[in-house]
C-alpha positions in Angstrom: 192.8 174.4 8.9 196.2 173.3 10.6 195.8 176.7 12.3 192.4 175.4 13.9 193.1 172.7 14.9 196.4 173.5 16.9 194.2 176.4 18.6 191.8 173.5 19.7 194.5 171.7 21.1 195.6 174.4 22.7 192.5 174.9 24.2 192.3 171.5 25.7 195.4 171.8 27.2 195.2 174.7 29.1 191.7 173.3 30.1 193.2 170.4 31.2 196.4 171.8 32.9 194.1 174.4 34.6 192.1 171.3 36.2 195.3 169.6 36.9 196.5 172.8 38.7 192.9 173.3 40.6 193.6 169.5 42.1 196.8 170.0 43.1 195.7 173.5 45.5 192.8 171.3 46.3 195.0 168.3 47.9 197.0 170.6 49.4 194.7 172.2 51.3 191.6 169.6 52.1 191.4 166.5 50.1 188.1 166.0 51.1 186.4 169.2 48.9 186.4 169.8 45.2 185.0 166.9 43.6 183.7 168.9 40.2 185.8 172.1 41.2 188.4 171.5 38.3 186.3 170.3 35.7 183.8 172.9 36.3 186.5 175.6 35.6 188.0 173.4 33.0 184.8 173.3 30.8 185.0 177.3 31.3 188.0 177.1 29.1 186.8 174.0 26.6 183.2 173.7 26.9 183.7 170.2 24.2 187.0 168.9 26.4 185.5 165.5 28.1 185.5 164.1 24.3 189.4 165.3 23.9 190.9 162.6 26.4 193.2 160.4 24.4 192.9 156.4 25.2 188.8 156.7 26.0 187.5 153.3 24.4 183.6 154.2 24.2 182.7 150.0 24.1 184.3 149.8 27.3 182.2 152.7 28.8 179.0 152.8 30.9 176.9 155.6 31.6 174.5 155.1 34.8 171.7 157.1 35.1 168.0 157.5 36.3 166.2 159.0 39.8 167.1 157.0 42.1 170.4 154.1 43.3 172.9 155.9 40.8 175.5 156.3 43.2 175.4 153.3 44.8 175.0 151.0 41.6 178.4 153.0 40.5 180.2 152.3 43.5 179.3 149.2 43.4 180.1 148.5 39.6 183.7 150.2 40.1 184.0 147.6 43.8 183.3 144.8 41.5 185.9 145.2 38.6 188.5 146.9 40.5 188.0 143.5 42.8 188.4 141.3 39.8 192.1 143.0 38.6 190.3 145.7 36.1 191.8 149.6 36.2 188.3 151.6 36.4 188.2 155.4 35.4 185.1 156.4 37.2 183.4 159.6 39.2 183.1 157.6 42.7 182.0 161.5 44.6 178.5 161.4 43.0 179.6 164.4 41.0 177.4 163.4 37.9 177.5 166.6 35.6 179.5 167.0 32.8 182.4 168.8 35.3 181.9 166.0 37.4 182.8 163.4 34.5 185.8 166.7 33.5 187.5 166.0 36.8 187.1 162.5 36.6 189.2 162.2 33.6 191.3 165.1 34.5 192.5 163.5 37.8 193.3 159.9 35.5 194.7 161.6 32.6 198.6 162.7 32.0 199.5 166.0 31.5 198.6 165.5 27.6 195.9 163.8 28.1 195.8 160.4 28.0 194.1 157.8 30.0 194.3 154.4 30.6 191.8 152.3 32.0 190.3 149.0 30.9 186.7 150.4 31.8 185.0 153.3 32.2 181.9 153.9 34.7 179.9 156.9 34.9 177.0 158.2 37.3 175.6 160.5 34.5 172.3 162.9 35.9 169.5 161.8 33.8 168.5 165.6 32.6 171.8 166.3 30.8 172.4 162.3 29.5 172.2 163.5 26.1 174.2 166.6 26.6 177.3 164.3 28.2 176.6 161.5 25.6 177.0 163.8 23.0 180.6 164.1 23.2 181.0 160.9 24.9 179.4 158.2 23.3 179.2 155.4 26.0 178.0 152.2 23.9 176.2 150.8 27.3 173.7 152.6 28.7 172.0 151.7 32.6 169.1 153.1 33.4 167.6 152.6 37.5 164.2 154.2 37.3 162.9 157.3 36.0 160.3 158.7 39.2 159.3 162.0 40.6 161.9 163.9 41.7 162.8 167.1 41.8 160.2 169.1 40.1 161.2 172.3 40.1 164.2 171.3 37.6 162.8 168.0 36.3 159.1 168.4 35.8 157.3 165.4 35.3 159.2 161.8 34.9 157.9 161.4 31.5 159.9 164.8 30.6 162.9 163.1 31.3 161.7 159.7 29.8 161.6 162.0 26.4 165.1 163.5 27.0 166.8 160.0 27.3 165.2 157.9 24.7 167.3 159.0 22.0 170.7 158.2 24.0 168.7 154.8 24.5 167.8 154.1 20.7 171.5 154.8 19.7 173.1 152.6 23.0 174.9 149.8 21.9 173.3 147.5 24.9 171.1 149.0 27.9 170.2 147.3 31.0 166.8 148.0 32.2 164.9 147.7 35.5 162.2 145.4 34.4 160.0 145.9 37.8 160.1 149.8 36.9 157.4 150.8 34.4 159.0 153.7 32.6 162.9 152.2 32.6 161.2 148.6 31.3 159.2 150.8 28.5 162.5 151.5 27.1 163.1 148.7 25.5 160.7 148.9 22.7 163.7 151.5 21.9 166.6 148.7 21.5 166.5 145.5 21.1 169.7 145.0 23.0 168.5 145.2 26.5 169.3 143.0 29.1 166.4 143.6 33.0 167.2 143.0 36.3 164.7 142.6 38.6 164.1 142.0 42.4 161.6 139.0 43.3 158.2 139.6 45.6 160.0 139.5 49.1 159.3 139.6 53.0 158.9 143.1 53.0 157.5 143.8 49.7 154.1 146.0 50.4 150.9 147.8 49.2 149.0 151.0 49.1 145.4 151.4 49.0 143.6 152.8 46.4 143.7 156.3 47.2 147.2 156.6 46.4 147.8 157.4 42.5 150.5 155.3 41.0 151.3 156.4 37.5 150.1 156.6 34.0 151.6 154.1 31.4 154.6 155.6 29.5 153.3 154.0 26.6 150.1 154.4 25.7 149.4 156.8 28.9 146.5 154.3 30.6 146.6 153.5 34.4 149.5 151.0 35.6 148.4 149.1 38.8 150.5 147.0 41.3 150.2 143.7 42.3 153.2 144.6 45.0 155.5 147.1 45.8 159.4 145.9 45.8 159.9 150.1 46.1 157.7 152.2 45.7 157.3 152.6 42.0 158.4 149.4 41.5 157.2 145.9 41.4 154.4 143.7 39.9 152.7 145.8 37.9 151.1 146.1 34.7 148.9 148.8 32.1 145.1 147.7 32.4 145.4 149.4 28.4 147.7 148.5 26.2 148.9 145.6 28.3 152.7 146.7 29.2 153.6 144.8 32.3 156.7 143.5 34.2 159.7 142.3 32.4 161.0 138.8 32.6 164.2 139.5 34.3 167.4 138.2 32.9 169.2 138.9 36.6 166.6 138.5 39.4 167.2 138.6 42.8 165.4 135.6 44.3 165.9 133.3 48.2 166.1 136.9 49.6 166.4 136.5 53.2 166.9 140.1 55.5 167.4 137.6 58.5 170.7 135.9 57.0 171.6 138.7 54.5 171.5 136.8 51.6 170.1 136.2 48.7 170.6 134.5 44.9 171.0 135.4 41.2 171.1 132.4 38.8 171.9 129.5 41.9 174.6 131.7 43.3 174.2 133.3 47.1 175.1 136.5 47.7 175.8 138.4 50.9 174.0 142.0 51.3 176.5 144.3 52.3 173.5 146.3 53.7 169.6 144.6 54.1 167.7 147.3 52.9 164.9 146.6 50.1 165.7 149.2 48.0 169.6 148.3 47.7 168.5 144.9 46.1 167.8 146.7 42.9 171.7 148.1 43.1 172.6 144.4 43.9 171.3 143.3 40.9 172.0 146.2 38.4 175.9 145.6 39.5 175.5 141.6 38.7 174.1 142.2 35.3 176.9 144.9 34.1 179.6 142.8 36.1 178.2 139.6 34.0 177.7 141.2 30.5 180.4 143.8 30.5 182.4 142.6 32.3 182.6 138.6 32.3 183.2 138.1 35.7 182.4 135.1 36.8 179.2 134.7 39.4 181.2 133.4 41.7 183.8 135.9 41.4 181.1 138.7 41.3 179.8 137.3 44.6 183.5 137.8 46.3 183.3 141.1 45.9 179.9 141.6 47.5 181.7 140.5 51.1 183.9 143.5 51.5 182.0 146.2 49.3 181.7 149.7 51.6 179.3 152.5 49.9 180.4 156.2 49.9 177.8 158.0 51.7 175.7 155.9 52.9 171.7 156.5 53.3 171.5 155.0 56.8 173.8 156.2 59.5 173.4 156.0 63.6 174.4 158.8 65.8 174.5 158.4 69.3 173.8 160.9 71.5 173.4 161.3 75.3 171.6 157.9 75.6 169.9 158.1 72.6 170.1 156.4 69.3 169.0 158.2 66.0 168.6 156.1 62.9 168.8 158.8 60.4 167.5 158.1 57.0 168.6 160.2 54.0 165.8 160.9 51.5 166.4 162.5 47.9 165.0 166.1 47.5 160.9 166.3 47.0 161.5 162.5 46.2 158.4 160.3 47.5 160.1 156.8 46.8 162.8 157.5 49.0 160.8 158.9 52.1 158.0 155.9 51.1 161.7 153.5 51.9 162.1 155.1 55.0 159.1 155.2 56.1 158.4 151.2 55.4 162.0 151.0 57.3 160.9 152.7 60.3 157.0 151.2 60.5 159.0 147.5 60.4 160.3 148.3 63.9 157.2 148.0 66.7 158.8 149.3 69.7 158.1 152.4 70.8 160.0 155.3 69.0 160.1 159.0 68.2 160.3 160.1 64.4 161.5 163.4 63.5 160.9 164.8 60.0 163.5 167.7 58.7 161.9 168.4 55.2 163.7 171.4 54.5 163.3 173.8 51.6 165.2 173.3 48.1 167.4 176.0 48.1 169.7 174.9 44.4 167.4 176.8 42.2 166.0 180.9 43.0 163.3 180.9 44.1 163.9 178.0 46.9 161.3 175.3 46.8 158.8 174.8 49.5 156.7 172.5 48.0 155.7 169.2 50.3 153.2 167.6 47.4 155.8 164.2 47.6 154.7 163.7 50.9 150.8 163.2 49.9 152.2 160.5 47.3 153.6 158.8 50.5 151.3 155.9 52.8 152.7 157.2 56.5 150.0 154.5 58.2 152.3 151.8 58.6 154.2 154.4 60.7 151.2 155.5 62.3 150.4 151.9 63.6 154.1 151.1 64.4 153.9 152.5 68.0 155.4 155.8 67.6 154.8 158.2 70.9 155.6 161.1 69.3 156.6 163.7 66.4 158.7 166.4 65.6 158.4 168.3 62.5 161.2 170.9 62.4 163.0 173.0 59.8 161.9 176.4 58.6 159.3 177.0 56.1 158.1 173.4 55.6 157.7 172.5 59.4 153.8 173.0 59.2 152.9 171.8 56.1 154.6 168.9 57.0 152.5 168.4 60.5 149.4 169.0 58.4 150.5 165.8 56.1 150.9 164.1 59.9 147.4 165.1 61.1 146.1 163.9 57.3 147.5 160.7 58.3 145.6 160.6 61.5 148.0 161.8 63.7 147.0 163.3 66.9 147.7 167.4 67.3 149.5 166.9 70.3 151.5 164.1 69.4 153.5 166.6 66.9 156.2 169.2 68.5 156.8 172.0 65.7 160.1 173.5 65.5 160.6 176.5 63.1 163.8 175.9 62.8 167.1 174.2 61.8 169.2 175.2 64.7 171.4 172.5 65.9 171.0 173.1 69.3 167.0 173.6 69.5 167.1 170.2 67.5 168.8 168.3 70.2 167.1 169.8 73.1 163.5 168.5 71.6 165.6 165.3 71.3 166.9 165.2 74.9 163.1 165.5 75.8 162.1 162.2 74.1 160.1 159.9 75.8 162.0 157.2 74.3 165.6 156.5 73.3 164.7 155.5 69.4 164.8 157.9 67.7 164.3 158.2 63.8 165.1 161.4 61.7 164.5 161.5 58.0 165.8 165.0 56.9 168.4 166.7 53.8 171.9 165.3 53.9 173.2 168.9 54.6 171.1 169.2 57.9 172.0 165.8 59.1 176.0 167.0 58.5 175.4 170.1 60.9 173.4 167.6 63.6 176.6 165.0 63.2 179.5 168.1 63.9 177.2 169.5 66.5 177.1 165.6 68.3 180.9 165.1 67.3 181.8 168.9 69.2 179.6 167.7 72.4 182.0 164.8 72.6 184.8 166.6 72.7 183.9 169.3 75.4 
């Protein structure tokens, strides 16, 4: 038995002095790569190691998970405490897999393995929740929203509404999105839940009936909208069985994109960024800040004035005299391209808007699908005074224009580009009737535009 058990610490060691040696090589030679590299050959050696760390308190751990505002809602979790005097051990690279969570700890541990932090915030991938939960028990669980997203790997969101209500049963407190249908259904699984919500705002909105929304993840019945906050979430409720928007311990109310502000309980916030779907981040942070935490509101609100988020979804480039607004949308992910598409129809002057919906190329054979852009209303882009269209990327590029000419789109309005080359890219962009330009495309494509606009400045 003694025998055992030495050979298991054994293991864990050279697991963790591996990682510790892979972090070293990677700071020597670019500090800006590697952000799972060590764990993910750490685990090679000790599949079990992220339970090993000595000094872990599981009470003072939160797991953050769901489809969409994970990264952002951790950032902002870690800005808050680490503002407010707490040590935080958390994976701030959006590297939510278990190696993610390896390096994490590997990076904050000593060379035997011990950590100390006062709390301990995780973005966890909703499709391996259980899997990480298993051998790290986090006793607070936060779940964002559970919508369509990623199909190929994911299936349908009710697959993955399965595959985390067990880690949500056994929680010792969850906090829920009570304007989400299927992340407010889980708390008939706990009865300690705390919601957040996001009041009906300025630029809250609605689809016609022709767009589906989703079936009831209790009783499977048709779930209507009275208003769209995000798409996917809002007023809503099951014309069934009668499941319908949570009263929201933590609302966001008095929102007001013109002043950047708004309120939780009396007290005003700043936005760091006015975008409607951060609110639900804003108020995700406030409730773990409050409840987990103890910060006081006032205290929680200081740290909103200075908060900066890794990898942003909204960047400008510049270029030549004109001004792209790029957009960042989740892969095959219809409530983040439904964002950015309300973003873009709220500005009327005249613009171009250039669509990059490249294939998925993370699992063989690479997805092509463009099903996410039928779930999508484009007509508040159509009517926003938009002279023109390009549809580029390879594969996708004409699927896409059909989805423009469905929308009502004229055939000449929409330039085609098979391709993802830089250079044929920025041409079609120098040709622009207009200097406002919108792009909504893959993170990785809108990297390779921004070195190819950073190179042009240099020349």
């Amino acid at each position: 038995f003694r025998y055992i058990v030495r050979r298991k610490k054994m293991k864990f060691y050279l697991a963790l002095w591996l990682g510790k040696i892979i972090n070293l090589l990677i700071r020597m030679i670019d500090k800006s790569r590697g952000s799972n590299l060590s764990g993910e050959k750490a685990i090679v050696v000790d599949p079990q190691m992220i339970k090993k760390f000595k000094g872990v308190d599981c009470s003072r751990m939160l797991f953050i998970t769901g489809t969409n505002g994970k990264s952002t809602t951790n950032n902002l979790v870690y800005h808050i405490f680490r503002e407010n005097g707490y040590d935080v051990v958390s994976n701030l690279e959006g590297a939510n897999l278990m190696a993610g969570i390896a390096t994490a700890l590997i990076k904050r541990s000593s060379i035997f393995g011990r950590i100390k932090g006062d709390f301990f915030i995780f973005e966890v991938d909703e499709r391996y929740l259980a899997s990480v939960y298993a051998l790290l028990p986090a006793e607070n669980i936060l779940v964002t929203n559970l919508q369509k997203d990623q199909v190929h790997r994911n299936g349908d969101p009710d697959f993955i509404y399965r595959k985390i209500s067990p880690v949500v049963e056994k929680a010792a407190r969850v906090f829920l999105n009570g304007d989400e249908p299927r992340s407010f259904a889980l708390s008939s699984l706990n009865p300690s839940y705390v919601t957040y919500g996001v009041e009906k705002h300025s630029e809250s909105f609605m689809k016609d009936g022709t767009f589906p929304t989703m079936a009831c993840p209790v009783c499977h019945g048709r779930i209507e909208f009275d208003y769209y906050n995000n798409d996917g979430m809002g007023g809503f409720r099951c014309l069934s069985c009668g499941l319908r928007q949570g009263e929201a311990r933590y609302r966001a109310e008095d929102i007001s994109f013109a002043d950047k502000t708004f309120t939780v309980d009396g007290t005003e916030f700043n936005m760091p960024y006015d975008i409607p779907y951060m609110l639900y981040n804003y108020a995700a942070a406030i409730a773990v800040a409050r409840e987990m935490g103890g910060i006081p509101m006032a205290s929680v609100a200081g740290a909103f004035k200075n908060f900066k988020n890794v990898g942003g979804r909204y960047e400008v480039l510049e270029f030549e005299g004109k001004t792209i607004k790029y957009m960042r949308i989740k892969q095959e992910n219809p409530e983040t391209l439904q964002t950015s598409l309300n973003i873009i129809a709220q500005d009327k002057t005249p613009k171009t808007v250039c669509l990059g919906m490249g294939h998925i190329p993370d699992v063989i054979p690479s997805y092509t699908n463009t099903f996410y852009t039928f779930d999508c209303d484009f007509s508040g882009v159509t009517e926003s005074n938009v002279e023109d269209y390009m549809s580029f990327t390879e594969y996708v590029c004409y699927d896409v224009a059909e989805r423009l000419i469905y929308a009502g789109v004229p055939r000449e309005k929409i330039k085609i580009m098979n391709t993802e080359d830089g250079d044929v890219i920025f041409d079609a962009v120098r040709n622009a009737k207009t200097d406002n330009i919108y792009l909504i495309t893959w993170i990785h494509t809108f990297h390779d535009l921004q070195k190819k606009v950073n190179l042009k400045e240099k020349e």
